[in-house]
Chimera marker file (.cmm) of the C-alpha trace (Angstrom):
<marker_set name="trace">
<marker id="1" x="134.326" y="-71.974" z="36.686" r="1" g="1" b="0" radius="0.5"/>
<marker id="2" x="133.933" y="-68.976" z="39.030" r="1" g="1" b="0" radius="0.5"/>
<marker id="3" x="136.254" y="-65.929" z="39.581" r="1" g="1" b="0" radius="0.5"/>
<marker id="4" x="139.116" y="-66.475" z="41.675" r="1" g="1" b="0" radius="0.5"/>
<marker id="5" x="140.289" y="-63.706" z="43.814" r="1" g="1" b="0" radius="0.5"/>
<marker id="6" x="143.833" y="-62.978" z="44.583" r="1" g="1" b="0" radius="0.5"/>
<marker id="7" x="144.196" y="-62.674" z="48.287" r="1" g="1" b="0" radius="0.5"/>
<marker id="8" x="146.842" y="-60.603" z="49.895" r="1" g="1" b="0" radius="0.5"/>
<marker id="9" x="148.037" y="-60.254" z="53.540" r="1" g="1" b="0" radius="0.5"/>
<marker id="10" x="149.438" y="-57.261" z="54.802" r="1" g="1" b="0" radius="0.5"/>
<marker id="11" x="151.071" y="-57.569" z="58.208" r="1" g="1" b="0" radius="0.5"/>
<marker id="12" x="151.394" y="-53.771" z="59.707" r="1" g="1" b="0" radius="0.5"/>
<marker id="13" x="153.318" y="-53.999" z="63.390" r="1" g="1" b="0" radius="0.5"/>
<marker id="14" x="151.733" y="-51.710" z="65.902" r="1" g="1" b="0" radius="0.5"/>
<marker id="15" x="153.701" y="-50.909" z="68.817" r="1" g="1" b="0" radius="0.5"/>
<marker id="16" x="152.750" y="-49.127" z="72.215" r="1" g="1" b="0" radius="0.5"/>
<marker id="17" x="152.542" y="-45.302" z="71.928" r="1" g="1" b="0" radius="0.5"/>
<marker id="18" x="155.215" y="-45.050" z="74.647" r="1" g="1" b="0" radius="0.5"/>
<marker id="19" x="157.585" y="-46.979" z="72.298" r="1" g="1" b="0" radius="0.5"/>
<marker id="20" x="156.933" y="-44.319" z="69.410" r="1" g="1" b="0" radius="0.5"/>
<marker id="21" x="156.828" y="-41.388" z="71.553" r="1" g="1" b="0" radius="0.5"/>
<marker id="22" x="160.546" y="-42.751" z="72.724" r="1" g="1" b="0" radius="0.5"/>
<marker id="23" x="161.820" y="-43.711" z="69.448" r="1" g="1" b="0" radius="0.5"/>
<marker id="24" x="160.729" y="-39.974" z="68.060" r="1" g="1" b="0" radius="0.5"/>
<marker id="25" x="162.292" y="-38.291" z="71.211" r="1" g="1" b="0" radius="0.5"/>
<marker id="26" x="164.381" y="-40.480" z="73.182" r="1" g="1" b="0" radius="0.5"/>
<marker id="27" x="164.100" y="-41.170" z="76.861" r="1" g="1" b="0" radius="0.5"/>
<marker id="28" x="162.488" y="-38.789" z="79.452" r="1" g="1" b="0" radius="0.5"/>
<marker id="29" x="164.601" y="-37.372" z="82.275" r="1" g="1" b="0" radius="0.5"/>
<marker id="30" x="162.857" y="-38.844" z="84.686" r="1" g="1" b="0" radius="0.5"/>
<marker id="31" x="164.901" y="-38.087" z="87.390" r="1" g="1" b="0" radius="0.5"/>
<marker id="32" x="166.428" y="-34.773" z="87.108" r="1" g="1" b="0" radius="0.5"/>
<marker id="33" x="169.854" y="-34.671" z="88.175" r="1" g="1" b="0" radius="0.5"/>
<marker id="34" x="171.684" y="-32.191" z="89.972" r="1" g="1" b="0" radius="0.5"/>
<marker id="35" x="174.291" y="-30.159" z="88.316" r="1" g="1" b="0" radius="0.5"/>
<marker id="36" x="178.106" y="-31.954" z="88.519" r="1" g="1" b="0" radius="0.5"/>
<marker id="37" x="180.337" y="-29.305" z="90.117" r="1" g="1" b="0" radius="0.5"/>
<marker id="38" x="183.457" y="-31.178" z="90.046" r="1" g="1" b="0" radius="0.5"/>
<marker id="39" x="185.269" y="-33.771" z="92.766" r="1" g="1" b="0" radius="0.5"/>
<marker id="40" x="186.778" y="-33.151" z="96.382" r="1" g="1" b="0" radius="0.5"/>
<marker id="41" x="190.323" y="-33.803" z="97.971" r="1" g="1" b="0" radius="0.5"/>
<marker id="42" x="188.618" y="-37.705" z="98.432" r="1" g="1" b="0" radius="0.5"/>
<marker id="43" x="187.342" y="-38.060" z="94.707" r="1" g="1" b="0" radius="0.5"/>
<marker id="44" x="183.805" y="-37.222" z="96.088" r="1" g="1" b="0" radius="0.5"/>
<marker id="45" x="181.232" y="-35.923" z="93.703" r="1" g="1" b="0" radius="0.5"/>
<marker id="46" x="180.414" y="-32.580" z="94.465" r="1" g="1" b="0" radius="0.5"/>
<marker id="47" x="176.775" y="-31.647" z="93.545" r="1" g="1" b="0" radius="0.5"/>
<marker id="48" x="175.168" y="-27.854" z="93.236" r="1" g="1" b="0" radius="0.5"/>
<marker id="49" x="173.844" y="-27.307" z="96.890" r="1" g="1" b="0" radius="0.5"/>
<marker id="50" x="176.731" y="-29.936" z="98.304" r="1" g="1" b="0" radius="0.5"/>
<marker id="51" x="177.717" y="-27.584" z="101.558" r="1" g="1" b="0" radius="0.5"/>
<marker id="52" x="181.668" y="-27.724" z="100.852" r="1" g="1" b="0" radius="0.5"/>
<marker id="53" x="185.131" y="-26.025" z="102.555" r="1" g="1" b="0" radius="0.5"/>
<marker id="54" x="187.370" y="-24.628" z="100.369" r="1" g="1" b="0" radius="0.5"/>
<marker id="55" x="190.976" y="-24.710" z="101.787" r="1" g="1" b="0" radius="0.5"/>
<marker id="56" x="193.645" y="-22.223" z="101.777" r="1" g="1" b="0" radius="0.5"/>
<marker id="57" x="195.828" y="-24.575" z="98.768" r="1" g="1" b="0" radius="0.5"/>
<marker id="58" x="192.349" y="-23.694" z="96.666" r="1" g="1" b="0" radius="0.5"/>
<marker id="59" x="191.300" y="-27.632" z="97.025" r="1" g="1" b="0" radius="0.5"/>
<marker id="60" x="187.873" y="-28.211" z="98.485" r="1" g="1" b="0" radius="0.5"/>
<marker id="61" x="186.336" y="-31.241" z="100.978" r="1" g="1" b="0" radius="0.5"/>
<marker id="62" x="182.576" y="-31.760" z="101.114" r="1" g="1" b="0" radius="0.5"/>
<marker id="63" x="181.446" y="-30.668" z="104.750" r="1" g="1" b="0" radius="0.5"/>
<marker id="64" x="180.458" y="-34.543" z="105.059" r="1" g="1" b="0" radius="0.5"/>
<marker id="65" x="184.219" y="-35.404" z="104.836" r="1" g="1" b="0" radius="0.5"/>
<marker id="66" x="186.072" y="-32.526" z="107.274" r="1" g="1" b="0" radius="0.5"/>
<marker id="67" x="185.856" y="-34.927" z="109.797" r="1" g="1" b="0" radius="0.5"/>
<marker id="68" x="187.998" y="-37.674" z="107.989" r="1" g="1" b="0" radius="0.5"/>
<marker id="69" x="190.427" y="-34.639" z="106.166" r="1" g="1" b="0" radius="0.5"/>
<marker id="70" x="191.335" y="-33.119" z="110.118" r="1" g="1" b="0" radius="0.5"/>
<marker id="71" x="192.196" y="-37.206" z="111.136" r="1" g="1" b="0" radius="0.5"/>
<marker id="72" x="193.949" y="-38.098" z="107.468" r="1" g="1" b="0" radius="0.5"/>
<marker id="73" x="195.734" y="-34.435" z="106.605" r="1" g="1" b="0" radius="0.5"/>
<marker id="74" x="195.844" y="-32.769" z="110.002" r="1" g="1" b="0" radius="0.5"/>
<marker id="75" x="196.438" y="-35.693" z="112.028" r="1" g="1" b="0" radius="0.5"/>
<marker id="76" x="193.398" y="-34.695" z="114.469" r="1" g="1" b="0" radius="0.5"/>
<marker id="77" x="192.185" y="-37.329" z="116.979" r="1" g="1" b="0" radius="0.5"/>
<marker id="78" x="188.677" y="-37.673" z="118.028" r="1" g="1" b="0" radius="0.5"/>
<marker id="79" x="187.692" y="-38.687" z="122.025" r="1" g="1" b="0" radius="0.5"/>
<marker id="80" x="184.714" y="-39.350" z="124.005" r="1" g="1" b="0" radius="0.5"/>
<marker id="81" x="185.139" y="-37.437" z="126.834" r="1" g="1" b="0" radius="0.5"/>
<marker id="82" x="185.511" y="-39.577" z="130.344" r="1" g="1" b="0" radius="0.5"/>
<link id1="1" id2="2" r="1" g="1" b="0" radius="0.2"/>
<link id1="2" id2="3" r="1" g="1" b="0" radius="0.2"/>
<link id1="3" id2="4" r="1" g="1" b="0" radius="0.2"/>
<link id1="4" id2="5" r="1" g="1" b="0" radius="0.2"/>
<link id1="5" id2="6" r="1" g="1" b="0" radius="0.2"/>
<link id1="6" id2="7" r="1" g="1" b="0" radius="0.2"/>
<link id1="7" id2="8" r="1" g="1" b="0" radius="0.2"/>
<link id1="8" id2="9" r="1" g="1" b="0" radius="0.2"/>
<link id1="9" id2="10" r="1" g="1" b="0" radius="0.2"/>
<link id1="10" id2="11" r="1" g="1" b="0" radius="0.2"/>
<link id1="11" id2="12" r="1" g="1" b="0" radius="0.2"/>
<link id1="12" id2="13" r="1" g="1" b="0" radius="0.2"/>
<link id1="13" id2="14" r="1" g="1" b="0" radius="0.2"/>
<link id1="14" id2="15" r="1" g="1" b="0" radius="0.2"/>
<link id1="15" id2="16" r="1" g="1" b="0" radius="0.2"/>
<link id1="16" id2="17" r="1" g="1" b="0" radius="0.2"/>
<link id1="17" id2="18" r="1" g="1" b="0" radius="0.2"/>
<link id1="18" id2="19" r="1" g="1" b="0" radius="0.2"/>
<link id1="19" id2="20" r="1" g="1" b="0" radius="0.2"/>
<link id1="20" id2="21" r="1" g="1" b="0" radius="0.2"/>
<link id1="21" id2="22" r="1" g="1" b="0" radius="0.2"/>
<link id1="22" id2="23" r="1" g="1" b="0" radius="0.2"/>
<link id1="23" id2="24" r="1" g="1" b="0" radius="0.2"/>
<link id1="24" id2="25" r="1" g="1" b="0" radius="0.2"/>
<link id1="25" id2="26" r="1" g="1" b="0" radius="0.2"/>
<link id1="26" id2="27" r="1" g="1" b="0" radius="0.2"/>
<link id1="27" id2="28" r="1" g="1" b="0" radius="0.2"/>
<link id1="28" id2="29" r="1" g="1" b="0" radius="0.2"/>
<link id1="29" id2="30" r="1" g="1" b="0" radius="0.2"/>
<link id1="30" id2="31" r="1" g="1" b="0" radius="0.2"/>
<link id1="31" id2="32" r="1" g="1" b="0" radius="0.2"/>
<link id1="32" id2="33" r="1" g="1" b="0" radius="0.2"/>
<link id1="33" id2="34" r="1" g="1" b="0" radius="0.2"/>
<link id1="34" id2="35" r="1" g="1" b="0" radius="0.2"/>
<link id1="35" id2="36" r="1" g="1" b="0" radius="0.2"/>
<link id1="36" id2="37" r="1" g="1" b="0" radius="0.2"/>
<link id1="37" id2="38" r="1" g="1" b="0" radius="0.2"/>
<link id1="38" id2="39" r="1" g="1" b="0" radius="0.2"/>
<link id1="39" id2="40" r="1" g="1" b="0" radius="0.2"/>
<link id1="40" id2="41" r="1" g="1" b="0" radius="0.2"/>
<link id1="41" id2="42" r="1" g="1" b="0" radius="0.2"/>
<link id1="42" id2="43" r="1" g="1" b="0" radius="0.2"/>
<link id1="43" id2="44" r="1" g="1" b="0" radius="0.2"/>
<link id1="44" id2="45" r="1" g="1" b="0" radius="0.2"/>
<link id1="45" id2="46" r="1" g="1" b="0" radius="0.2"/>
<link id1="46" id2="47" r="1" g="1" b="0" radius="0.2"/>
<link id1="47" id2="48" r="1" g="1" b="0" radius="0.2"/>
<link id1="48" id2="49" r="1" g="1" b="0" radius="0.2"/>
<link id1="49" id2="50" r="1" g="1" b="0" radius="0.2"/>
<link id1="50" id2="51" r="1" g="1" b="0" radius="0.2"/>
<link id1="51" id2="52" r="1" g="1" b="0" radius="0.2"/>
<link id1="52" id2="53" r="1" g="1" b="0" radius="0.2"/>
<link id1="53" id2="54" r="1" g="1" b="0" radius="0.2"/>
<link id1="54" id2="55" r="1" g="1" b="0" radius="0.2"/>
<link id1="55" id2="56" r="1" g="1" b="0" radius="0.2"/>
<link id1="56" id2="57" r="1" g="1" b="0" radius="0.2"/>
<link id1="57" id2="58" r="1" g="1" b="0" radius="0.2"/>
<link id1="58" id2="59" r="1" g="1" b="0" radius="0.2"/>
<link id1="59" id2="60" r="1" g="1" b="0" radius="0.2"/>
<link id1="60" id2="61" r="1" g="1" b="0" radius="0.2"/>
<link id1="61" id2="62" r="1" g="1" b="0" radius="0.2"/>
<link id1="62" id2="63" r="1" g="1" b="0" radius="0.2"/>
<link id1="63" id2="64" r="1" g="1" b="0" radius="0.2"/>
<link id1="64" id2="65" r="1" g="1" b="0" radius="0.2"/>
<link id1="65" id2="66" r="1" g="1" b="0" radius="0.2"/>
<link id1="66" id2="67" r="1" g="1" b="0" radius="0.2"/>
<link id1="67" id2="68" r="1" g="1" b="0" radius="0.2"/>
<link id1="68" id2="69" r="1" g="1" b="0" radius="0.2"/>
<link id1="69" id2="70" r="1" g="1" b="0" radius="0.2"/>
<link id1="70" id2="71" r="1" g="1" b="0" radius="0.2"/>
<link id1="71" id2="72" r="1" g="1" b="0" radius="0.2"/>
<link id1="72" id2="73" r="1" g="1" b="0" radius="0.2"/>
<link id1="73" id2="74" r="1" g="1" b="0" radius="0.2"/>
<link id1="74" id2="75" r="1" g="1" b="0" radius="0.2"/>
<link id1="75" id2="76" r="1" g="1" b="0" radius="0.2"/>
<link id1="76" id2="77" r="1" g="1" b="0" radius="0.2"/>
<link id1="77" id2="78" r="1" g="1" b="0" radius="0.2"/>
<link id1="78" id2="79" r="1" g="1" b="0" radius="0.2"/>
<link id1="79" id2="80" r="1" g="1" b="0" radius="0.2"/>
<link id1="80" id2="81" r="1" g="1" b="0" radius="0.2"/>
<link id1="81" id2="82" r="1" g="1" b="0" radius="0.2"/>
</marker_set>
């Protein structure tokens, strides 16, 4: 009769070094995002750098949306002239 070995398995997982580097820091920014400066009279998101109007009640419109605050608040009408 001969020796008989034990034999053992040992399963180690590797993963991607990605995966670690994610699990020990979380996710990248990969897009940075401009800074939230609040919401105009619509609900718009107002980003740093948005060009905005500030109104004499203290409220503010993006620049994007005077056109649609003058028809909706002021009652303005745009024409093509004839």
């Amino acid at each position: 009769m001969g020796v008989k070995q034990k034999r053992t398995e040992v399963n180690i997982m590797l993963e991607h070094p990605m995966v670690t580097q994610i699990n020990k820091t979380g996710y990248p920014n990969i897009v940075a995002q401009p800074e939230h400066s609040g919401t105009d009279i619509f609900g718009n998101e107002v980003l740093a750098g948005d060009s905005e109007i500030l109104l004499p009640n203290g409220e503010m419109v993006l620049e994007d949306s005077l056109e649609d605050y003058l028809i909706e608040f002021l009652g303005f009408e745009f024409t093509i002239a004839k």
